[in-house]
C-alpha positions as CSV (number, residue, x, y, z in Angstrom):
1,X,159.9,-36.1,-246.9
2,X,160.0,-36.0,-242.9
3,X,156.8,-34.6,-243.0
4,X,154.7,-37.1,-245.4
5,X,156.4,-40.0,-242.9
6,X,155.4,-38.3,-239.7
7,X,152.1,-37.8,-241.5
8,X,152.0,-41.6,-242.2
9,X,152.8,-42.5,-238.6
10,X,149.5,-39.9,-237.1
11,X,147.2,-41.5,-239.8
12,X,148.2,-45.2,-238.7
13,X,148.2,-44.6,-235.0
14,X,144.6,-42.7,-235.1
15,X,143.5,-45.7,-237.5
16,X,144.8,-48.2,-234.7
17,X,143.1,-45.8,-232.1
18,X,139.4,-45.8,-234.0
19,X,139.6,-49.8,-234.3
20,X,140.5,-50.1,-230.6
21,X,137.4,-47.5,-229.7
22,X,134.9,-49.5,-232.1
23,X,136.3,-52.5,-230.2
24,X,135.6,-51.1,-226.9
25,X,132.3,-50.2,-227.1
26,X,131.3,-53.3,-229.0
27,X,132.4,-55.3,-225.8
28,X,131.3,-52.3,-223.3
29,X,129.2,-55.2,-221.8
30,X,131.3,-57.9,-221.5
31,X,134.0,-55.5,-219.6
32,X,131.7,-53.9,-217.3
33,X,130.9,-57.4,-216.1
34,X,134.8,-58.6,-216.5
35,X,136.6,-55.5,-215.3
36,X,134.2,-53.7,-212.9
37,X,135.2,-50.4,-211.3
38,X,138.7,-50.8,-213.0
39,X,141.1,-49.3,-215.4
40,X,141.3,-51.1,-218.4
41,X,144.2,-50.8,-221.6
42,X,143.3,-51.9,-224.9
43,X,145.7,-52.2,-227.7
44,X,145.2,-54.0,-230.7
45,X,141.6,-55.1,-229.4
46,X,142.9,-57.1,-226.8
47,X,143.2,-55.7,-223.0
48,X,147.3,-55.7,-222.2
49,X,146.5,-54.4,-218.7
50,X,144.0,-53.7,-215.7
51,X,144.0,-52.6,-212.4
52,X,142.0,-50.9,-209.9
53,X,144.0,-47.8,-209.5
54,X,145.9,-45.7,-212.1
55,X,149.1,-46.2,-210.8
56,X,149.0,-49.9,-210.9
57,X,147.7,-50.2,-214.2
58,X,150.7,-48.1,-215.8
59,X,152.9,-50.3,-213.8
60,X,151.4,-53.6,-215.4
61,X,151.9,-51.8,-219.0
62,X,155.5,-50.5,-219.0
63,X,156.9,-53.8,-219.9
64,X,154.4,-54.6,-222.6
65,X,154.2,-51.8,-224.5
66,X,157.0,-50.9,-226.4
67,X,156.2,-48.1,-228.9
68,X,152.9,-48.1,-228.8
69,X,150.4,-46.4,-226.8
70,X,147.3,-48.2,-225.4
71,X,143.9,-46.5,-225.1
72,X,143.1,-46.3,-221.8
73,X,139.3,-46.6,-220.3
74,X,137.8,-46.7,-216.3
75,X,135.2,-49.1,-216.4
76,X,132.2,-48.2,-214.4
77,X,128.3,-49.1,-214.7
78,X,127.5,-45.9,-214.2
79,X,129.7,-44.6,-218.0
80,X,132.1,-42.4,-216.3
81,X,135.2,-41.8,-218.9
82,X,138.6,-40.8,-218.7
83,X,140.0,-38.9,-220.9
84,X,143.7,-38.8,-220.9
């Protein structure tokens, strides 16, 4: 029984994960002119956080996010990604 619910958990955070993606690069645009040369976190298709270093960034998202794990993207002109 764990085992389904920890299955459950995986399939809904992967789900949230492939909406946020979709989101992000149907707005790819948009954030390279909004968000230049910064790190961006999306979660729930909405940016919760951006900074222009790493460090900061995590900073500004501690005390929004809870449980839940935002997908995290460097926005540059030139397409560089970051995978974490």
């Amino acid at each position: 029984m764990k085992l389904i619910k920890k299955n459950k958990v995986f399939q809904n955070m992967f789900k949230e994960m492939k909406r946020d993606r979709e989101w992000f690069l149907n707005n790819y645009q948009k954030l390279v002119n909004d968000y230049p040369e910064e790190f961006i976190a999306i979660r729930d298709e909405k940016i919760i956080a951006h900074a222009t270093d790493f460090e900061n960034l995590q900073k500004k998202m501690s005390s929004q996010l809870k449980d839940k794990k935002p997908w995290v993207k460097y926005i540059s002109k030139e397409g560089i990604e970051l995978i974490l």
